[in-house]
C-alpha positions as MATLAB code, in Angstrom:
seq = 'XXXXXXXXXXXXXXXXXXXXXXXXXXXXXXXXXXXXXXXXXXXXXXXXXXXXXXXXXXXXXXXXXXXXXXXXXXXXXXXXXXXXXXXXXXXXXXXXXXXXXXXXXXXXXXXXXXXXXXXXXXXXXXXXXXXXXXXXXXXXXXXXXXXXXXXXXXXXXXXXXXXXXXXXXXXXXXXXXXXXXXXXXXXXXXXXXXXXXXXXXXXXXXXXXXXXXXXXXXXXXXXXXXXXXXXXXXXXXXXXXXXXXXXXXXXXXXXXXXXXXXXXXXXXXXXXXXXXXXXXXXXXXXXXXXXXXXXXXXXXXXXXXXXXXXXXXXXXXXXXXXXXXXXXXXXXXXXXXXXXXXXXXXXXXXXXXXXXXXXXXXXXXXXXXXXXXXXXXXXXXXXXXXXXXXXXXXXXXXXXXXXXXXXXXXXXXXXXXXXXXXXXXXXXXXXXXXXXXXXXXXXXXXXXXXXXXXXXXXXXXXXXXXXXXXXXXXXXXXXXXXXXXXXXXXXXXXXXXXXXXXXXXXXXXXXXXXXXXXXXXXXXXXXXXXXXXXXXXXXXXXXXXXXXXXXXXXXXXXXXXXXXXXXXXXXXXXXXXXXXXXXXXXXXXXXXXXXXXXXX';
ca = [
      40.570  105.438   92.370;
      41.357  103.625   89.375;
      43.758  104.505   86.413;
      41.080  103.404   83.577;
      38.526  104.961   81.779;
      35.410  102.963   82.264;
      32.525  103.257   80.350;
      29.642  103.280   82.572;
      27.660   99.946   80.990;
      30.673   98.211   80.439;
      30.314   94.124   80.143;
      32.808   91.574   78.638;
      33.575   91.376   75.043;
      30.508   90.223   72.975;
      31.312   89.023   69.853;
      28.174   89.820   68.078;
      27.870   93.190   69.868;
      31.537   94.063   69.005;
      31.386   92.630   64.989;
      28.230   95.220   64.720;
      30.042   98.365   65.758;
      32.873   97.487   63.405;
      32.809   97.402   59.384;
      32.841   94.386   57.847;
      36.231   94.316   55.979;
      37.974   95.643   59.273;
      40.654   93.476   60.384;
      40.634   91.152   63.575;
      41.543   92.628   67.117;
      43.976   90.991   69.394;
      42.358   88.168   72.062;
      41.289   90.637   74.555;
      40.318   93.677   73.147;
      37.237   94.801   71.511;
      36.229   98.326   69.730;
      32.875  100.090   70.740;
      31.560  103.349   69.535;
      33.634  105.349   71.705;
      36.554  103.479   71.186;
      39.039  100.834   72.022;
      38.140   98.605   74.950;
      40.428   96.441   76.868;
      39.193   93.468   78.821;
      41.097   92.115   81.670;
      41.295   88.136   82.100;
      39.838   88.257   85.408;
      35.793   87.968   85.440;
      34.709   90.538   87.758;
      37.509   93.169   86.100;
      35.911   96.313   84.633;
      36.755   96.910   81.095;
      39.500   99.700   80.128;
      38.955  102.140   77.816;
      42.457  102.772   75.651;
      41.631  105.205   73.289;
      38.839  105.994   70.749;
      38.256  104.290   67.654;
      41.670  103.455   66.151;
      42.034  100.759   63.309;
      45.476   98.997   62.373;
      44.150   98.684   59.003;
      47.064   97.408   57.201;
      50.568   96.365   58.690;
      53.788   98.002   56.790;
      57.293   97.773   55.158;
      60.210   98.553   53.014;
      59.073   95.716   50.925;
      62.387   94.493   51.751;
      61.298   92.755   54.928;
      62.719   96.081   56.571;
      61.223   99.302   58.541;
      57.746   97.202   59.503;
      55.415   99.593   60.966;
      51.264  100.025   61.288;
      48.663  102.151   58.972;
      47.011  103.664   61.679;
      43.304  104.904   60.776;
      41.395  107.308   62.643;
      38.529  110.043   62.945;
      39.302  113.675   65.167;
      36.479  115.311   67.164;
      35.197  117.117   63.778;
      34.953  113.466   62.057;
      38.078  114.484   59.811;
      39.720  111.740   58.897;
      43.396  110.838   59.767;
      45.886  107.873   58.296;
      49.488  107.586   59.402;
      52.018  104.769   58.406;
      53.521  104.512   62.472;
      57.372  102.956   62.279;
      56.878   99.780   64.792;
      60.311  101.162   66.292;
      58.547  104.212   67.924;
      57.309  101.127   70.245;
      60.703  100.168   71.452;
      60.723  102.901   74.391;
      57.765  104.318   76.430;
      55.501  105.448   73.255;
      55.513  109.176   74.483;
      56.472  110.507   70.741;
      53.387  108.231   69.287;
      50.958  109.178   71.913;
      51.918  112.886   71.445;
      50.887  112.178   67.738;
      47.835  110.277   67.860;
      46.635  113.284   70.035;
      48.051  116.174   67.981;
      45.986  114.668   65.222;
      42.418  114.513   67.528;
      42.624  111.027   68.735;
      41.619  110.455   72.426;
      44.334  108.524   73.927;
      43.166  107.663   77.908;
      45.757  108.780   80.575;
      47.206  106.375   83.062;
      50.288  103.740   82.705;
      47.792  100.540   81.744;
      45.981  102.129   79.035;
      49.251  103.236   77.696;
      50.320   99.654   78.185;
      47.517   98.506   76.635;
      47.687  100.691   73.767;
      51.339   99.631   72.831;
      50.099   96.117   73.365;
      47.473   96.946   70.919;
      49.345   98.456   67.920;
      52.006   95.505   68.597;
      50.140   92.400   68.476;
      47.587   93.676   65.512;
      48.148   92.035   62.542;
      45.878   92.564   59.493;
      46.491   90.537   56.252;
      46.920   93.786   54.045;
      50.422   94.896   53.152;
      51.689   98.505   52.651;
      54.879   99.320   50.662;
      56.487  102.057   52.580;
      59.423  104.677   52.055;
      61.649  106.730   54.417;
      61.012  109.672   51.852;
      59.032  112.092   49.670;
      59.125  111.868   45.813;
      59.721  109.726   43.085;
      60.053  105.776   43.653;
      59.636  102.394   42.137;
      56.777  100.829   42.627;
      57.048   96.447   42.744;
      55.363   96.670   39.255;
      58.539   98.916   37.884;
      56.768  102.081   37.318;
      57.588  104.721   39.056;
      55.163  106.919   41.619;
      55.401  110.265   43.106;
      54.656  109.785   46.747;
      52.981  112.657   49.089;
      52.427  112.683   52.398;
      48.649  111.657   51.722;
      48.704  110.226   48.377;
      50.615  108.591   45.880;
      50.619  109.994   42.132;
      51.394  107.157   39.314;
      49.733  105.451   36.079;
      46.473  104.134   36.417;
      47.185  100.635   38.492;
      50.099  101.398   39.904;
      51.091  100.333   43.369;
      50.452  102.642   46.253;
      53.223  103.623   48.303;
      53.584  105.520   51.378;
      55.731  107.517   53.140;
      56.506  106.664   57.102;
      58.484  108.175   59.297;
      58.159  109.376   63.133;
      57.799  112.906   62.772;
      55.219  113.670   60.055;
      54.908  117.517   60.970;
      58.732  117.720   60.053;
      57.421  117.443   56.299;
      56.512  120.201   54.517;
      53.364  122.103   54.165;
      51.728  120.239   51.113;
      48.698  122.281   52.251;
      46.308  123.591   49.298;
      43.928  126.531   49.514;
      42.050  128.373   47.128;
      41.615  126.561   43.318;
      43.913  126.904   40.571;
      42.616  129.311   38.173;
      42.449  131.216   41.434;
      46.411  130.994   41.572;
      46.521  131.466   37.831;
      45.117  134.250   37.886;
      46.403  136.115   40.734;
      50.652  134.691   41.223;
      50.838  133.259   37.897;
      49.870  135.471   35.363;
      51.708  138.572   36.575;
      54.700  136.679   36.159;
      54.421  137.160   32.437;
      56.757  139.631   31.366;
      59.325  139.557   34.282;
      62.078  137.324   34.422;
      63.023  136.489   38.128;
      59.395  136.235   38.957;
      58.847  133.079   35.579;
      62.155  131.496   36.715;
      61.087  130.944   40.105;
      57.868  129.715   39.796;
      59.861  127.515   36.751;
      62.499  126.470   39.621;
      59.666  125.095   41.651;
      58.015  123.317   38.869;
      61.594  121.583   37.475;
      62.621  120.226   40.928;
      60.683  116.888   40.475;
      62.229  116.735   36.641;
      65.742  116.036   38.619;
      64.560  112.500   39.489;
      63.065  111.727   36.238;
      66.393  113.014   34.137;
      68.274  112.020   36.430;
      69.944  115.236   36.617;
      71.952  116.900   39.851;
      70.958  119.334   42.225;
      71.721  122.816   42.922;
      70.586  126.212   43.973;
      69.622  129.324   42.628;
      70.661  132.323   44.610;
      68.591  135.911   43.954;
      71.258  138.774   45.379;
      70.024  141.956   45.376;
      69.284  145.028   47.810;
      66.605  145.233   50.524;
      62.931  145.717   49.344;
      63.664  144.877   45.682;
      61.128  141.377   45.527;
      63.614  138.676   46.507;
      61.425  137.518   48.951;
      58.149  138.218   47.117;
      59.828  135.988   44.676;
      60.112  132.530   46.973;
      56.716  133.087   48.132;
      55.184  133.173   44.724;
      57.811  129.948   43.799;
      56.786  128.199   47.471;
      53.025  128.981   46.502;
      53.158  126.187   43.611;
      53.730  123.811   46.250;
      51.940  125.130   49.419;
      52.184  127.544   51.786;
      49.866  128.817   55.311;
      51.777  130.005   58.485;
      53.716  133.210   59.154;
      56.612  132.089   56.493;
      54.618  129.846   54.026;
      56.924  127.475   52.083;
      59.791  129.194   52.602;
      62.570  128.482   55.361;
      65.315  130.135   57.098;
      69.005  129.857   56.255;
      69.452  130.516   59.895;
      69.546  126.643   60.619;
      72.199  123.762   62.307;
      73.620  121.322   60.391;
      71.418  118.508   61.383;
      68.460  120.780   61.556;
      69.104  121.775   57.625;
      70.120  118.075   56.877;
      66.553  117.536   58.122;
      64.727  119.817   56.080;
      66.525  118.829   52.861;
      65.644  115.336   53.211;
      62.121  116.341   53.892;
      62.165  118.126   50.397;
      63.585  115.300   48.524;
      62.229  115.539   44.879;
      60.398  119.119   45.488;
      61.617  123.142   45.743;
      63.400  124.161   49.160;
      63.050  127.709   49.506;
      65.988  129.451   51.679;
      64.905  133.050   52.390;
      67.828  135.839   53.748;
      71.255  134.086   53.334;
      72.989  136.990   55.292;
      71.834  134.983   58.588;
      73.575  132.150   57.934;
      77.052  131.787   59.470;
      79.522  131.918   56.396;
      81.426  128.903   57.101;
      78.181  127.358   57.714;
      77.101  128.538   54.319;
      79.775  127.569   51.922;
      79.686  124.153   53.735;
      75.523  124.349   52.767;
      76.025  124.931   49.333;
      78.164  121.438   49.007;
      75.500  120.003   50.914;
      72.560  120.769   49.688;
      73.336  120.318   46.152;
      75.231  116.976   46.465;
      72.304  115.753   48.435;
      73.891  113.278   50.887;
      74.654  114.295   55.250;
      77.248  113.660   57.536;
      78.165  110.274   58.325;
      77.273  109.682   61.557;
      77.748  107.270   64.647;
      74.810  105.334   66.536;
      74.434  104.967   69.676;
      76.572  100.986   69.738;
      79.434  102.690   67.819;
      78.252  101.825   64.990;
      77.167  104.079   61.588;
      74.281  105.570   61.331;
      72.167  105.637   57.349;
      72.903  109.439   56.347;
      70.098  111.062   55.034;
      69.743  111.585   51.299;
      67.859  114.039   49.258;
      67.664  115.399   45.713;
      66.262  119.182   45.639;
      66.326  122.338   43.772;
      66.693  125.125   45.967;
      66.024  128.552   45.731;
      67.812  131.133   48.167;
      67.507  134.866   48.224;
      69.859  137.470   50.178;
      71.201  141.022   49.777;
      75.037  139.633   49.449;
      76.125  136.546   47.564;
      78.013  133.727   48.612;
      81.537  134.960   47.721;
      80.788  138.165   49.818;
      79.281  136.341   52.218;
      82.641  134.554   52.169;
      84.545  137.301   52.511;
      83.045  138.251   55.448;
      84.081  135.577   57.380;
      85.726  135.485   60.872;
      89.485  135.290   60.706;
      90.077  136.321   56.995;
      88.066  136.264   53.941;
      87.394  133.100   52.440;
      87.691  132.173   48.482;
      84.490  131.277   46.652;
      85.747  127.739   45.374;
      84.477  127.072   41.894;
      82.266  123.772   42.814;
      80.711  126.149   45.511;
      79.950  128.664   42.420;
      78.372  126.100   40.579;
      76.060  124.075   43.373;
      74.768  128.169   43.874;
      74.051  129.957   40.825;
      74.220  133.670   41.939;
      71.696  136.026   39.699;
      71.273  139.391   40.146;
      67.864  140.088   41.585;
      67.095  143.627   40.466;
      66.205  143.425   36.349;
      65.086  146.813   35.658;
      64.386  150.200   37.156;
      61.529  148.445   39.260;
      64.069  146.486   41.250;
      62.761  142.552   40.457;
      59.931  143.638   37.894;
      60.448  144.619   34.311;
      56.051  144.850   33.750;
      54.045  146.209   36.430;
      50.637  144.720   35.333;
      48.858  147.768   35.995;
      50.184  148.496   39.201;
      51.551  152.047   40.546;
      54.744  150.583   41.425;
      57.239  147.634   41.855;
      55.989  147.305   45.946;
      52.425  147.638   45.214;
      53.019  144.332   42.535;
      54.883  143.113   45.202;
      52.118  143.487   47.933;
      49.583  142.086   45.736;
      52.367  139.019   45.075;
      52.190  138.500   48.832;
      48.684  138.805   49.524;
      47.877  136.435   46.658;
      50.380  133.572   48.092;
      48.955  133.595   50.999;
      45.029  132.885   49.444;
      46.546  130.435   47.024;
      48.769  127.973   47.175;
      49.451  124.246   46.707;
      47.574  123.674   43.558;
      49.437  124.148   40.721;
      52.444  121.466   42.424;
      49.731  118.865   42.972;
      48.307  119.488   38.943;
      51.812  119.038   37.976;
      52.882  116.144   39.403;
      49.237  114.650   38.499;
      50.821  115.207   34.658;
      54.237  114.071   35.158;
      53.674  110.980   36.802;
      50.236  109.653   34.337;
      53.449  109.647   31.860;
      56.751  109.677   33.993;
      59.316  108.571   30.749;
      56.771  110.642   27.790;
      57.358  113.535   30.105;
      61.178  113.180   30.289;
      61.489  112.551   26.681;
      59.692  115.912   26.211;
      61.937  117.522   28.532;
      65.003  116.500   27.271;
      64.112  117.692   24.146;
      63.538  121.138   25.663;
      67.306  121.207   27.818;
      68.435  120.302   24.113;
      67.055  123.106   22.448;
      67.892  125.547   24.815;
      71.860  124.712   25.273;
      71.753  124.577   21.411;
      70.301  128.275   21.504;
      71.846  129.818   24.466;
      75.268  127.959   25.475;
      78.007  129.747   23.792;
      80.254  127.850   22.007;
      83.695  128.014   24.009;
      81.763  127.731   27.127;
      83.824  125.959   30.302;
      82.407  123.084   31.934;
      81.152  125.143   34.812;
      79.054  127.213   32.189;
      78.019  124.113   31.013;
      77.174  122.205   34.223;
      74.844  125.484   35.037;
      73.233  126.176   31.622;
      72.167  122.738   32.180;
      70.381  123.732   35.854;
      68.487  126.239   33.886;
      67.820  124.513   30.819;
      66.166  122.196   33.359;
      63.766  125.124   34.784;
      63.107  126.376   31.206;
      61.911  122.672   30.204;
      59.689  122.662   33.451;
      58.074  126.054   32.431;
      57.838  124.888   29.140;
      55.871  121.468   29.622;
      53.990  123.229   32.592;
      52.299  125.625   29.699;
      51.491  123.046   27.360;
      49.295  121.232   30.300;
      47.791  124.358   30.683;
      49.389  124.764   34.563;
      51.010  128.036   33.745;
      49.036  130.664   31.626;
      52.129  132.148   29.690;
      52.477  131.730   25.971;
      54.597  129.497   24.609;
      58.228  130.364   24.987;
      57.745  132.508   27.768;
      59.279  129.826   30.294;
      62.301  129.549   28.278;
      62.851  133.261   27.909;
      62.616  133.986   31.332;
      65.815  131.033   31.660;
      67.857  132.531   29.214;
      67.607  136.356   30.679;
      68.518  134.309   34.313;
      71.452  132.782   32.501;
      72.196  135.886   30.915;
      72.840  137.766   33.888;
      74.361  134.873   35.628;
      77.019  134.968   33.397;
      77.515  138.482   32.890;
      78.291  138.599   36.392;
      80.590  136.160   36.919;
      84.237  136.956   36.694;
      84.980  134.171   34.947;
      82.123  134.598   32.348;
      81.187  131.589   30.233;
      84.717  130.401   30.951;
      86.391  128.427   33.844;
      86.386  129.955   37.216;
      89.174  128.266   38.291;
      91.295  130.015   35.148;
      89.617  133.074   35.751;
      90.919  132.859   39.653;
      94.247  132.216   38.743;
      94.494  134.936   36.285;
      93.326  137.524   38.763;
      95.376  135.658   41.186;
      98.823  136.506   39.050;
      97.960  140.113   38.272;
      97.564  140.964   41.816;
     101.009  139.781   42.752;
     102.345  141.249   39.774;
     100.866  144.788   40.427;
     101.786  144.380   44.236;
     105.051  143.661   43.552;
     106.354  143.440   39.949;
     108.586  146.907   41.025;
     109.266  146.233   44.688;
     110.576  142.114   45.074;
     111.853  141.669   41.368;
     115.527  142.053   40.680;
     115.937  143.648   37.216;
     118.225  141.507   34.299;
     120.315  143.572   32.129;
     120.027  142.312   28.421;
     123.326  140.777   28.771;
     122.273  138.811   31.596;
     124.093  141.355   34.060;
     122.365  141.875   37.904;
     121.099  145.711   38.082;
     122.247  145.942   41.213;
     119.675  146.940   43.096;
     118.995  146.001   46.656;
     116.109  143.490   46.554;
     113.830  142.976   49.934;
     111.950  139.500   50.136;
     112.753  138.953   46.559;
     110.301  137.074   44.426;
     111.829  136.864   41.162;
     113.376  138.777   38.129;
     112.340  140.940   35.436;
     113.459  140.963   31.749;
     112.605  142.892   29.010;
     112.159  140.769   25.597;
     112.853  141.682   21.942;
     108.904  143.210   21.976;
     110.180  145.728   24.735;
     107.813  144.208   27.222;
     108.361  143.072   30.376;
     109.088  139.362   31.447;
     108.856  138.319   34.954;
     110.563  135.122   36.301;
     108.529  133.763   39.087;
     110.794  131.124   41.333;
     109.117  127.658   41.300;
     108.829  127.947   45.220;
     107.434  131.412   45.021;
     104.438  130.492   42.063;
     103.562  127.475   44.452;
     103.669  128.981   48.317;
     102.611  132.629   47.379;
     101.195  133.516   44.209;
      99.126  130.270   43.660;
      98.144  129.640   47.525;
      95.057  127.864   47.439;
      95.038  126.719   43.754;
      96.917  124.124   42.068;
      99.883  125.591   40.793;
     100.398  123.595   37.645;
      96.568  124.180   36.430;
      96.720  128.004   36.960;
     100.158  127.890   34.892;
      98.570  125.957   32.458;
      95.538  128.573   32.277;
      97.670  131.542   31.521;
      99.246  129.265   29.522;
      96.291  128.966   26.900;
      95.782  132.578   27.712;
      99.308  132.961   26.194;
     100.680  134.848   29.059;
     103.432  131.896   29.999;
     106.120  131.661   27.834;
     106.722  128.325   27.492;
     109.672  126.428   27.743;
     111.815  123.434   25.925;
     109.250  120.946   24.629;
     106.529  123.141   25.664;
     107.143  122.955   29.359;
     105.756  125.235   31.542;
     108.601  126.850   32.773;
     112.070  127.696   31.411;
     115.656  127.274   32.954;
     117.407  130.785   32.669;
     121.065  131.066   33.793;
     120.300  134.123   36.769;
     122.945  136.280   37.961;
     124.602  134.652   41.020;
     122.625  131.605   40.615;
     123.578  129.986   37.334;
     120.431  128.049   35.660;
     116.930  128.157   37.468;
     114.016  126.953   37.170;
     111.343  129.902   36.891;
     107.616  130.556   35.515;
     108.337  133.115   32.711;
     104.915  135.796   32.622;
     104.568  138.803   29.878;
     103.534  142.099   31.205;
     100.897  141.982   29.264;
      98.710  139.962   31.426;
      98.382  143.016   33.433;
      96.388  145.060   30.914;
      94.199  142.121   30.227;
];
């Protein structure tokens, strides 16, 4: 018994039989090998030595790197049992062990790959010692990159988008089916018609097919990621909405573009990175753990993973991303928060920001304000559904075919879009958080906008932007903090629900003469004054505003909010807090709040 796979007529290498079942622009084989019909023949040194089949027809057609003179690697080239063909830029490091990873890919993708340790050997020996005279530029990621030439291309996992002449790039990595399903079915007017169109007229449905479209503007104006987060209650569209926003891009499979919240660290890492420059779609947010989720939210909008240790000690390259994301769930973040084991947990303001929370239901159809025809919000809904999963994956590939014939005339034209909008829509006293989200939506209003002009979405003009706006709308009308600063908003509501816990119970009352009232004080937190206006003036100890009403926040910035709020009565020179002499005491320093700020 022998290992090999013979073929039956097998004779040494011929060079004029071998050049004739190979193209002639196909690069040379290593000294010993020779491809046939069938495939890739190995012949041993010794005369009388059958030949060894290694695997069928398999072409090193161009070797690869970084351009750097880093991450070398192989474009493999190859035809499956249906004659489909198959190209895959193989990192030369999946070589280093026993090739079990790369064998398990060449066959996944309809290669025959014979069994037995020396055609394996062989076949490593193969891929290592080919070396073609073409040169591929490669990259560890998806999406927008500089080509040698200084323009920039949009690279996919099987082609590369640019200006006419521009240098092809490819992605390579070692696990190609942990990208995401760029798959395309049905034709665009199809999707037009049938995902598109009914989106006209209701608001979540636009933004979220605009969020899909604006996540490759983030490269181009250089702008930071985020989230969008649709809350509302089961069977109101949240999902229907991520399919029809995951259908731009592609789709197929029981969940189509969309993913699960329900994920590790690493594993979400992972998909992030694999999304770089396109829409990640996080479906059901109540799955996810809540620590787990607040520390998502940081991650997924700052785009960067743990640092990491390799296997010598030393660090591992964290992976890097820059997404849009779109997330649905029946709870939002802060009540997700709140939920979590050992205490509830406070919805920091950058965590706010990163994931823009929008109410999901818009009218009395739950997600739809038009039904289109239909009897009712669910049977839009169905039809939503059934439509994603006919069409999907052309209207991403048409837009990116736009944005990157003209990657700076496209920015310019977006930019002046964001303009226009936060000119329109931003009000004037807004807070830097306000701002720092108008601009996330701005960006998908711009993306809608431009995507109707190339005649990608079939909405009149204006309809993109509209469907922003009523998203920012809501946004801010449910947010506690408004247009305004969270973080003054927090400490505000932080300070009136000390004040109405305790403002009778743990502060000592001060006669207008300065006189103690007397009263027997438990766990005392302060005083309480009346002023000339008749209302009330608590004195808050230093050590009490920092350890118990302001735990968690700075002290000296919430003072400073209810400062501007004029509910802090300032001190000498406009300090913060005032020095009254207090019964028993003699002068203290004390915060100095009007009553007031409790009927705010």
């Amino acid at each position: 018994m022998t290992d090999a796979t013979l073929l039956p007529d097998a004779e040494a290498p011929d060079a004029e039989a071998t050049e004739a079942t190979r193209s002639a622009d196909a690069p040379a084989l290593p000294s010993g090998f020779a491809m046939r019909r069938d495939g890739l023949y190995w012949f041993p040194p010794e005369d009388d030595a059958p030949p060894l089949q290694v695997c069928g027809p398999l072409t090193v057609a161009a070797l690869t790197h970084d351009g750097e003179g880093r991450d070398w690697g192989a474009l493999l080239q190859w035809l499956d049992g249906d004659g489909r063909a198959h190209e895959w830029a193989m990192p030369r490091a999946m070589l280093a062990g026993d090739g079990t990873e790369l064998r398990a890919h060449l066959l996944s993708r309809g290669l025959f790959v014979a069994p037995g340790r020396r055609a394996r050997e062989r076949l490593a020996e193969y891929l290592m010692r080919s070396a073609p005279a073409a040169r591929v530029r490669v990259v560890g990621r998806l999406g927008w990159h500089v080509g040698a030439d200084g323009r920039r291309v949009f690279v996919l996992p099987d082609e590369t988008l640019g200006p006419p002449g521009a240098e092809r790039v490819m992605v390579q990595t070692e696990r190609p089916e942990a990208l995401p399903p760029l798959r395309r079915a049905g034709a665009l007017a199809d999707w037009q018609r049938a995902v598109a169109a009914p989106a006209v007229g209701n608001s979540r449905l636009a933004f979220a097919i605009g969020v899909a479209l604006a996540a490759p503007l983030l490269g181009l104006l250089d702008a930071e990621g985020g989230g969008f987060h649709l809350r509302g209650p089961s069977s109101s569209g949240k999902s229907t909405a991520l399919h029809a926003a995951g259908s731009v891009w592609g789709g197929g499979g029981l969940r189509g573009w969309a993913r699960s919240w329900r994920s590790t660290d690493n594993a979400l890492e992972a998909v992030a990175a694999a999304h770089n420059d396109l829409l990640l779609c996080l479906d059901e947010l109540g799955e996810c753990e809540p620590e787990a989720a607040a520390a998502a939210a940081y991650m997924l909008a700052n785009g960067c993973g743990k640092g990491r240790a390799a296997r010598d000690g030393g660090a591992r390259r964290a992976a890097e991303w820059r997404t849009l994301f779109l997330s649905s769930g029946e709870v939002g973040l802060g009540d997700r928060l709140a939920e979590a084991r050992g205490g509830p947990r406070r919805l920091r303001a950058g965590q706010e920001v990163r994931v823009l929370d929008i109410p999901a239901e818009a009218g009395p159809h739950g997600l739809f304000e038009t039904l289109h025809g239909h009897a009712s919000g669910a049977a839009l809904a169905d039809a939503l559904r059934e439509a994603t999963r006919r069409c999907y994956g052309t209207a991403g590939r048409a837009w990116l075919a736009v944005l990157a014939a003209d990657p700076e005339g496209s920015a310019a034209q977006a930019r002046g879009v964001v303009d226009a909008f936060l000119r329109k829509y931003l009000p004037a006293k807004a807070g830097g958080q306000a701002r720092r989200a108008a601009g996330r939506f701005a960006l998908v209003a711009a993306a809608g906008e431009l995507a109707i002009g190339a005649g990608i979405l079939p909405w009149p003009p204006g309809e993109a932007s509209g469907a922003a706006a009523a998203c920012f709308k809501a946004w801010v009308a449910a947010r506690e903090a408004g247009a305004g600063s969270a973080e003054d908003a927090q400490a505000l509501a932080r300070v009136r629900q000390f004040l109405i816990a305790h403002g009778a119970s743990r502060f000592e009352t001060v006669g207008e003469g300065g006189e103690p009232s007397g009263e027997r004080i438990v766990n005392r937190a302060g005083w309480r004054k009346r002023g000339d206006d008749g209302q009330w003036r608590f004195w808050i100890a230093t050590e009490t505003w920092r350890g118990e009403v302001c735990a968690g926040l700075d002290p000296q910035a919430a003072a400073r909010a209810l400062l501007r709020r004029g509910f802090i009565v300032a001190g000498e020179g406009g300090r913060l807090t005032q020095k009254p002499r207090i019964p028993g005491l003699g002068p203290t320093r004390v915060y100095v709040v009007r009553a007031d700020i409790l009927a705010e």
